[in-house]
Structures are given as C-alpha cells and as structure tokens.
C-alpha positions, 0 to 999 in steps of 0.5 A, a space after each residue: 496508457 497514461 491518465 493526468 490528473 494534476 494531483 495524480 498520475 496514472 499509467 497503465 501497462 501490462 497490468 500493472 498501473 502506476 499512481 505516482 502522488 504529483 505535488 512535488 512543491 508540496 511535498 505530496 501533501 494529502 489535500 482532499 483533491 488528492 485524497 478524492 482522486 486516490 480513491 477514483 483511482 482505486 475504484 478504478 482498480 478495483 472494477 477491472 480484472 486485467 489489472 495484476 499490480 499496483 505500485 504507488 509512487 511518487 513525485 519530487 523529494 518526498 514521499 509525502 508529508 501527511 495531510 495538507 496542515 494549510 488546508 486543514 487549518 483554512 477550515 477550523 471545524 471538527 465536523 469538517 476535520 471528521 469528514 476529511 479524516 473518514 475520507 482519508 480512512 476509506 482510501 486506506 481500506 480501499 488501498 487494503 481491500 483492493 483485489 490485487 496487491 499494491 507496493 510502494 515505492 518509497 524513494 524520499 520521506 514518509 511522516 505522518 499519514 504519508 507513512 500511514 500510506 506506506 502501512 496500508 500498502 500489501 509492500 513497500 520497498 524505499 530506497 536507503 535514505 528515506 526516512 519515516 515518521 508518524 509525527 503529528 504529536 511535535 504539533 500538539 496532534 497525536 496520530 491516531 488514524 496513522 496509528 491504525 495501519 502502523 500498529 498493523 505492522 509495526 510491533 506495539 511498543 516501537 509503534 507506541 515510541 514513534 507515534 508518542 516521540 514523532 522521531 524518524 526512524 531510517 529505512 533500515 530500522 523500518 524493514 528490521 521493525 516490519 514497516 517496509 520490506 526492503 530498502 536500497 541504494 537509490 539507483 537500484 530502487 526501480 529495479 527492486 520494485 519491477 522485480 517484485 512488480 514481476 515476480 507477481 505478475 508471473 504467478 497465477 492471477 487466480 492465487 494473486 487475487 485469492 491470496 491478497 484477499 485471504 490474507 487481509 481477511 484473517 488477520 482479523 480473525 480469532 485462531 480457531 476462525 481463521 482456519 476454518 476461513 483459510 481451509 475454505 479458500 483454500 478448497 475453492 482455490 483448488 477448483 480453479 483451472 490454474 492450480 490444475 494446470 500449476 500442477 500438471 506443469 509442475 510434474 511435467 517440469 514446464 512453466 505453467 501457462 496462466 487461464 486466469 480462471 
C-alpha cells in the first residue's frame, strides 16, 4: 500500500512502512508541512501493532538539508522560532518512542537537523559518499536541538568539534564515531538495508517491541536503575508465548513460528 503526500511518501508492506522524505528541489529541507506529516505519519505508526519496521528514506540528491532556512527566515520571531523548534523535537522523540525500530537509509548528505534525523534513528546504514554535518554555526547558529541526538550517539568531544566547526565528516568516520552503523557502495544500499529490514522482521514481534522500548528507556537511567528496570522487562518478556515457543524450537532444533504474543 502506497500513501501520497507531496511532502511525504508512505508505502506499506509486509509490515515494514517506508517514509521517503519528497522535496528532492529542496534538498528535503524540513518545512513545517514536512515536519507535520512525519509526525501524522508517526503516529500512525505507532497505533498499529501490524507494523514490525520503519525505514526512512529519501528522494533526490540529499539526504536532507535541515530546516527550511527560507521559511524560517519569512517569519522573524522567536516565538514563532520556538514553536517550529518544539515541533521539530517532538518528531525526533516520536522517531525514539516509537514502538518499533526505525533505519535510515542515508544515500546522499545529512547536515544540520537532517543529520539530527539520522541520530534520532534506532539504525542508520548510508551509502559510502554520503556526507554528514551539524552545521548551523557556518551561519552564525549553533545546533542546539541537532546536538541533543547527536551527543546521544556521537562521543562528546567529536561531537563538541562537528557541532563547534560545522565540518563534514564522511560515511566512514560516522560509522567509526557511532553516528550510522554501516556505509556502503551505492548500489548495494537497498540490499543492506532490506537485509537488516529482514533480519528484524524475522525475530520475534514480541522481544522487537519490548527490546526498542527497554533500550531507549534505560539509557536515561543511573546504573543501579537500569538493572532493576531490564530485570523487570526482562521477566515480563519471558511470559510471553513467543519466548516459550523461541525455546521449545530452539531445543527442538526448528525455526520458531512467531505468536506475537
């Protein structure tokens, strides 16, 4: 199933759904009409328990460019600035929160809160000549919200250096740095992504959903926390019919045929 939106393209099978950003003359630049229908999107993600993957992609020869800096500049207020920035920073938690996990597929550049985009993903594999930036302070603007995800995954000090310089960085510095976690040749972009696409989506619905939302809520916990949260998750997972059935197979030496429950 395939979904239009002249902004937003959204396709549907298998359940895996495909957004592929649409202002290829933009460079995917995130307008607030983007921004609005990621998060629709999202949310319609979210509401339905069919849905195993996400991959985020995109049209044209960018990845995308960050905010729409024209658009921006049309309307010269700081509340105004304010609001599109919350609402920028709620599609990135949605992209987190989501129940699933979401990969993007990164197949030209990424500055700015395009790279912020690819941070905020649970994967991100691009192909080897992509390039990516958080490079707001060549502008006289310091990235602050592309900063949030990006020292989220990134180690502080090269973090602090892309985000202080607005230097590129190349694919393989940002899988060697934690920013993506696989880059290669450009024709082969589609089959590492359905490979991992597939590698979920052969794993138990069940451990999917619980892992993605165990993992994001403890990386904001203290230590001592964040075991006793895991080992509680981790007891619940275990009463699910698909552990028993993940075990029974795996002593049986068969594959397992997913409940879902």
């Amino acid at each position: 199933m395939t979904a239009e939106n002249h902004v937003l393209l959204t396709h549907a099978q298998d359940g895996v759904v495909t957004l592929t950003l649409n202002r290829p003359d933009q460079f995917n630049a995130l307008s607030e009409e983007l921004l609005a229908a990621l998060q629709d999107s999202l949310a319609a993600v979210a509401a339905d328990d069919s849905v195993r993957c996400v991959v985020l992609a995109a049209n044209g020869r960018a990845f995308c460019a960050g905010h729409d800096l024209k658009q921006m500049r049309s309307r010269p207020e700081q509340r105004y600035y304010e609001q599109l920035f919350a609402q920028c920073g709620r599609v990135m938690q949605s992209i987190v929160n989501l129940p699933v996990p979401v990969i993007a597929k990164v197949h030209g550049t990424a500055t700015a809160a395009g790279c912020q985009l690819v941070a905020s993903c649970d994967l991100a594999v691009s192909s080897d000549n992509a390039k990516f930036a958080v490079s707001g302070i060549n502008v006289g603007l310091f990235c602050s919200t592309p900063a949030v995800a990006l020292t989220r995954n990134v180690q502080a000090k090269k973090a602090f250096e892309m985000l202080i310089t607005g230097q590129f960085i190349s694919a393989a510095d940002a899988v060697a740095h934690g920013l993506i976690n696989d880059a290669v040749a450009p024709d082969q972009l589609d089959v590492r992504v359905a490979a991992l696409v597939q590698s979920i989506c052969d794993k138990s619905p069940v451990a999917v959903r619980t892992g993605k939302s165990m993992f994001q809520r403890q990386r904001g916990m203290a230590l001592g926390d964040a075991y006793d949260f895991a080992g509680q998750v981790m007891a619940r997972n275990m009463m699910a019919e698909d552990v028993a059935e993940g075990i029974d197979a795996f002593m049986q030496k068969r594959q397992p045929v997913w409940k879902g429950r």
